[in-house]
C-alpha positions as CSV (number, residue, x, y, z in Angstrom):
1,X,0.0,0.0,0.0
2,X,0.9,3.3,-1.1
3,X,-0.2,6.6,0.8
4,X,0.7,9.7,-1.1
5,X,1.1,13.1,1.3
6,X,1.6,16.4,0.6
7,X,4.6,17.7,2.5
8,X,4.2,21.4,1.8
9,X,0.6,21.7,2.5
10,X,-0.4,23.2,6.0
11,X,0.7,26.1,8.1
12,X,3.5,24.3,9.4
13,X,4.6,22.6,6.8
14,X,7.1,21.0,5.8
15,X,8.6,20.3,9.0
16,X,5.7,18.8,11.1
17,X,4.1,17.1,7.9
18,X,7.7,15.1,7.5
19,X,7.2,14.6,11.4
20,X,3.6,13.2,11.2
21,X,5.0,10.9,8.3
22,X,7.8,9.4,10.8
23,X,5.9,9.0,13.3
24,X,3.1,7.1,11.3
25,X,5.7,4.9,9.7
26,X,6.7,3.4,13.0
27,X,3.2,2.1,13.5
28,X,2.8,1.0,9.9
29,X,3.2,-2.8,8.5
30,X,6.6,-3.2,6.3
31,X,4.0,-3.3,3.3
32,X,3.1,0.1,3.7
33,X,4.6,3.1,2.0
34,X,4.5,6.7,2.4
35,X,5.2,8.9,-0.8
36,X,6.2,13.2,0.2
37,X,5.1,15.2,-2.3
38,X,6.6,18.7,-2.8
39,X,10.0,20.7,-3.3
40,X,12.5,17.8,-3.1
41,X,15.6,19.8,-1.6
42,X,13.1,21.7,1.1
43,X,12.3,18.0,1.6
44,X,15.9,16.4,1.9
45,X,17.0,19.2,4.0
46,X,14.3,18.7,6.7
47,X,15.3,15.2,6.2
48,X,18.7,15.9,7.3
49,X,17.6,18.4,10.3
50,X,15.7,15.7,12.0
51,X,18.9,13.3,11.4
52,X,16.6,11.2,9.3
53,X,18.4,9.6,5.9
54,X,17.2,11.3,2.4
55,X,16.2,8.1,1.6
56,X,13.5,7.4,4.4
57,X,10.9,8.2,2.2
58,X,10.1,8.4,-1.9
59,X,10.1,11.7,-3.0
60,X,7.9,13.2,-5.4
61,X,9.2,16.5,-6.8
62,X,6.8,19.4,-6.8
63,X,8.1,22.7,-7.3
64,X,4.9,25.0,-6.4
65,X,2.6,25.0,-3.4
66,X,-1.3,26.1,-3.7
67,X,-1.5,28.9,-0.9
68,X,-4.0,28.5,1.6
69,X,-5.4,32.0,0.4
70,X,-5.6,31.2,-3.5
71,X,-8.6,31.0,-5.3
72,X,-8.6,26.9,-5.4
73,X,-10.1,26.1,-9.0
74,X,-7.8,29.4,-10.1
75,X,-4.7,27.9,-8.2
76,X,-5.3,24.5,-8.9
77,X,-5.4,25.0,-12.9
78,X,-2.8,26.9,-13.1
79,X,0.0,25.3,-10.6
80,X,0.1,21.8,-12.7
81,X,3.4,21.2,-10.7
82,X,2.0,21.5,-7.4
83,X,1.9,19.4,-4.9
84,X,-1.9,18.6,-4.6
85,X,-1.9,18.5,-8.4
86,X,0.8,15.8,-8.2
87,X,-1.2,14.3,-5.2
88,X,-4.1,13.6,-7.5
89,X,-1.8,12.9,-10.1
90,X,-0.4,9.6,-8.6
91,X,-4.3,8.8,-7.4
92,X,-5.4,8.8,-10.7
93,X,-2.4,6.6,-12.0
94,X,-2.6,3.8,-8.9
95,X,0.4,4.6,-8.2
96,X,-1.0,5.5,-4.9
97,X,-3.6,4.4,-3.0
98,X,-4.6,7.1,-0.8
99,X,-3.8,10.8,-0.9
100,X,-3.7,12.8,2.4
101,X,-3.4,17.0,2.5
102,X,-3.3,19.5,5.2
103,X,-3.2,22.5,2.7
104,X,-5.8,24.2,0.7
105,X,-9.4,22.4,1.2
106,X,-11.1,24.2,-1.7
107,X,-8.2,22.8,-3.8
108,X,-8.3,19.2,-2.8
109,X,-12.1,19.2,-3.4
110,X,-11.4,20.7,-6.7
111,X,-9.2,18.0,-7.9
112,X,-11.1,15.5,-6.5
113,X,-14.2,16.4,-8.4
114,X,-11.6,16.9,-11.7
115,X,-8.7,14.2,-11.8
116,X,-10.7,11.1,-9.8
117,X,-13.9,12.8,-10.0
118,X,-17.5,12.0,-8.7
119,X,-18.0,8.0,-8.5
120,X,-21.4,7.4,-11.4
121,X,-24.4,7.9,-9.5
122,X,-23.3,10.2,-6.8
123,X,-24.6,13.8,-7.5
124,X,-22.1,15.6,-5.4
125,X,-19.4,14.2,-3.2
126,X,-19.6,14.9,1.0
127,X,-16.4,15.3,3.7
128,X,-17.1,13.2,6.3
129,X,-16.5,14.7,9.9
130,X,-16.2,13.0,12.9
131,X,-18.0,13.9,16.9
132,X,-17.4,11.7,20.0
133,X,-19.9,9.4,21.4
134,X,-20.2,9.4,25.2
135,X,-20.3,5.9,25.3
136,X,-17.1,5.7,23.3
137,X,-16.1,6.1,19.8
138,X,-17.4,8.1,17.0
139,X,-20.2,9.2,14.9
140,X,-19.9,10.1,11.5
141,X,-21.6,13.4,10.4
142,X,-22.2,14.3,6.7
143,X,-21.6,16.8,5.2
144,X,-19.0,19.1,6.7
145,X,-18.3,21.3,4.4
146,X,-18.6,20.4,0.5
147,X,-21.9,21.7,0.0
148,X,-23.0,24.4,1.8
149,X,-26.0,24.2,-0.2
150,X,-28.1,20.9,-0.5
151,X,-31.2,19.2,-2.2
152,X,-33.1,16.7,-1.3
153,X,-31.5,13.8,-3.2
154,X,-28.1,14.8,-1.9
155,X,-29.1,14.6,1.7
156,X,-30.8,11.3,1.3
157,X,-27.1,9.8,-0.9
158,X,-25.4,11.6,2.3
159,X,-27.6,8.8,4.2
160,X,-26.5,6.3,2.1
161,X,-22.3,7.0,2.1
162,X,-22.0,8.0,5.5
163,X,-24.2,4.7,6.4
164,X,-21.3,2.4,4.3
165,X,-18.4,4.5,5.3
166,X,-20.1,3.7,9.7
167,X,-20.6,0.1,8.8
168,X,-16.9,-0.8,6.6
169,X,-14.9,1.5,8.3
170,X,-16.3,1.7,12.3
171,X,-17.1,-2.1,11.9
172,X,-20.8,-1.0,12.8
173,X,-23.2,-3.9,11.5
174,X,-26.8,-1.5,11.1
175,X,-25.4,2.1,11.4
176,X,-28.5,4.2,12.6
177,X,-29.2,6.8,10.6
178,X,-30.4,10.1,11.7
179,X,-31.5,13.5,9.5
180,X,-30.1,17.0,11.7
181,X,-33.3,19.3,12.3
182,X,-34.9,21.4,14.5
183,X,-37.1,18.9,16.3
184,X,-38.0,15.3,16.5
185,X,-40.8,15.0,14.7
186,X,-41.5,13.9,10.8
187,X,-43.2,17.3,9.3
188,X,-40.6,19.9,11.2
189,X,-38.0,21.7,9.5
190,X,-37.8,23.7,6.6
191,X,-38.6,22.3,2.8
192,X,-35.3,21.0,2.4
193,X,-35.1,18.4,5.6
194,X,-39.1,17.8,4.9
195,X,-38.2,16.7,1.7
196,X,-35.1,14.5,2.7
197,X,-36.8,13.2,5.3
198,X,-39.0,11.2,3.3
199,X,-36.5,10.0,1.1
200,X,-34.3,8.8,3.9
201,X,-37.7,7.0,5.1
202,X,-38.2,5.6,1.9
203,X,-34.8,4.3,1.1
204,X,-34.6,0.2,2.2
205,X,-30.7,0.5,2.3
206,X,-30.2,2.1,5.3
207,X,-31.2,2.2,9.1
208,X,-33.3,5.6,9.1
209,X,-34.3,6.8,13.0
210,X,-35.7,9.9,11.8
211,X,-34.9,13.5,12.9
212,X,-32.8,14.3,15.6
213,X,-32.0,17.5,17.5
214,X,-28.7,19.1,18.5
215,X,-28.5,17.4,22.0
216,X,-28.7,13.9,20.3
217,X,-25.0,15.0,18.6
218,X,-22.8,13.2,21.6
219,X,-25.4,10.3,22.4
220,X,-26.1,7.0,21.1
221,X,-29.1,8.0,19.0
222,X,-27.6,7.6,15.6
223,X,-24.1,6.9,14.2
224,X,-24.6,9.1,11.5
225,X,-26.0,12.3,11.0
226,X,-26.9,14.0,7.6
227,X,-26.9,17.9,7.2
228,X,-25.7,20.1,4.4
229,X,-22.0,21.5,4.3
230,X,-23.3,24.7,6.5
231,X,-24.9,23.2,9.0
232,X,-22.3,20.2,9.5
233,X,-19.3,22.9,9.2
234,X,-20.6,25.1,12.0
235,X,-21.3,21.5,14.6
236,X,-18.1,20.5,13.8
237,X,-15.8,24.0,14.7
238,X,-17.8,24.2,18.0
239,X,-17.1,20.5,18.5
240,X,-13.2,21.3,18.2
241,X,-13.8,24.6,20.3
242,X,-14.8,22.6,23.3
243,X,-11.4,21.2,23.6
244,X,-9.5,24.6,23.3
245,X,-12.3,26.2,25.8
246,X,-11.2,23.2,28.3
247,X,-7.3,23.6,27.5
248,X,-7.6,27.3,28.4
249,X,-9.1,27.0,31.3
250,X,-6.9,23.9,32.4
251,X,-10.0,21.7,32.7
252,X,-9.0,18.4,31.6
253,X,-11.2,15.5,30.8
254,X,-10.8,12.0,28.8
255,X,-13.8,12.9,26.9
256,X,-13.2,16.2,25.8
257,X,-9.9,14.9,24.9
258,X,-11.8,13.7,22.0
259,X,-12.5,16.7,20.4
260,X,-9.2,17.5,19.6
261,X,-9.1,17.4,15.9
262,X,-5.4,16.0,16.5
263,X,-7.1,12.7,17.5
264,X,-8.9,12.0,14.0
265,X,-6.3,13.6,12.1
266,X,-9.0,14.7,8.9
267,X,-11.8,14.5,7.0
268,X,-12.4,11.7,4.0
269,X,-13.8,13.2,0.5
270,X,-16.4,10.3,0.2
271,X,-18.2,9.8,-3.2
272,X,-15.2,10.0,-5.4
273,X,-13.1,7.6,-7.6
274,X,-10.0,7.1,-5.1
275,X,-9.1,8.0,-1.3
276,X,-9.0,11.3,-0.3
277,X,-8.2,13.0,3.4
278,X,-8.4,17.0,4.1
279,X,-6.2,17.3,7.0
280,X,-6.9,20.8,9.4
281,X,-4.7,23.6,8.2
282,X,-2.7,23.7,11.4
283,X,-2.0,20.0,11.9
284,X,0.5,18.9,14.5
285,X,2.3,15.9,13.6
286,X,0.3,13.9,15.7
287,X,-2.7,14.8,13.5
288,X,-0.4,14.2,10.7
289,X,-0.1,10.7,12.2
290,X,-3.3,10.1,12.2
291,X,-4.4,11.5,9.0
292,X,-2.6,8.6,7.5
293,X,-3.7,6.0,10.1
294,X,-7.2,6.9,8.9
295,X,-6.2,6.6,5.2
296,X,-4.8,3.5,5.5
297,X,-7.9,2.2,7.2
298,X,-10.0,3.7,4.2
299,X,-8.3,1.3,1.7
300,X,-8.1,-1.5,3.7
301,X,-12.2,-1.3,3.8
302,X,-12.2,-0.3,0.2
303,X,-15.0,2.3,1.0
304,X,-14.9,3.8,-2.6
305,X,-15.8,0.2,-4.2
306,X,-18.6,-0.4,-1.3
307,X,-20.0,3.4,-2.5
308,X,-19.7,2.5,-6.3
309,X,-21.2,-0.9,-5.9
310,X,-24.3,0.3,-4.6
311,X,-24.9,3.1,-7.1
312,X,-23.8,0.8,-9.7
């Protein structure tokens, strides 16, 4: 297995992306590779500050970077020999598996929808976030940021990936299923949860519980909650806030340990052609570690098949 990461994407890159990448290749099998993308001597050289052989790694040159403050179809057009170009370069040729970025999100959705683009049947593709469970674990919530504006029929697919992605990747046998709104019951909510609703209800391949409310985000009530890009987005950054709140004030608990986005490490770009993880912009190695952790677990449950299979 091949997991291709971009070493210059991130607001302390490269030198904590090159970090992450050691410290995931301790844990790894022998079978597993990790491929740097970017500037090959910026690369080396932090290779040699951290005492670490040149040859540690394969190197992928890349001699531009996508700026987190580009414009990312713009950048991404343009800057053929970045690194998230190359990224999705290798994806699309198998000669990675995975690819894994901490740099400009708007950019790695591009060239997902682009180079691997949207898997047949899947109107448009979701990030998948992640909130702690008070009895332990995850939940998966869909989407997080892709599409800030939703219909229907892309809340109800949401359902539907985010349901395969609980069961192949969490190991969870019936994922329960349940629609974000502003109350419990079937006809509340505005026209576009009314609307899902029903089609989540209607659709035999999941486990659909209905609506549930903002308190039901850290309980057992579902493993996977469907909202639009906004509405996901804005759960998820108070999510993370929680642990910052807690580390300012010195208040430490195992739980809200969880929300540390360090301990997931990123977001998956389900519904395309390949494996692709937006890492946070300021990822610490750990989260670097992790990032690939989590892509390695995504081709070992070969979500992108389980997704194409059922809409093919």
């Amino acid at each position: 297995m091949k997991i291709a990461l971009d070493a210059m994407g991130g607001d302390f890159a490269p030198k904590a992306i090159i970090e992450g990448a050691l410290l995931a290749r301790k844990s790894f099998p022998a079978d597993v590779e990790i491929i740097l993308i970017g500037k090959e001597s910026i690369i080396k050289s932090q290779l040699a500050d951290l005492k670490e052989s040149k040859d540690s790694f394969q190197i992928v040159n890349a001699d531009s970077v996508i700026e987190m403050n580009e414009h990312p179809a713009k950048a991404f057009t343009q800057k053929k020999d970045s690194s998230i170009a190359a990224g999705f370069g290798l994806l699309m040729q198998k000669h990675a598996a995975a690819f894994c970025s901490a740099g400009n999100t708007g950019a790695m959705l591009v060239g997902s929808m682009f180079t691997i683009k949207p898997i047949k049947g899947i109107l448009r593709p979701a990030i998948a976030g992640y909130l702690p469970k008070e009895a332990g674990g995850y939940g998966v919530v869909i989407d997080v940021g892709a599409n800030a504006d939703c219909k229907p029929e892309m809340l109800e697919q949401f359902g539907v990936i985010g349901s395969l992605y609980s069961q192949y990747v969490f190991n969870i046998k019936s994922p329960k299923v349940g629609l974000m709104n502003l109350g419990e019951e079937e006809e509340k909510g505005n026209i576009l949860t009314q609307a899902a609703h029903q089609l989540l209800k209607a659709n035999s391949k999941i486990n659909f519980i209905g609506n549930i409310e903002g308190r039901d985000i850290f309980n057992d009530k579902a493993d996977v909650i469907v909202c639009d890009g906004f509405t996901g987005n804005v759960m998820l950054k108070m999510a993370e806030s929680f642990y910052d709140l807690m580390e300012h004030r010195n208040h430490k608990d195992s739980f809200i340990d969880l929300f540390n986005y360090a301990s997931v490490g990123g977001s998956p770009i389900l519904g395309v052609n390949g494996n692709v993880i937006i890492g946070h912009g300021v990822s610490s190695p750990l989260a670097i570690k992790n990032m690939l952790n989590q892509a390695a677990q995504l081709v070992d449950s070969d979500i992108s098949e389980k997704i194409k299979c059922a809409y093919n």
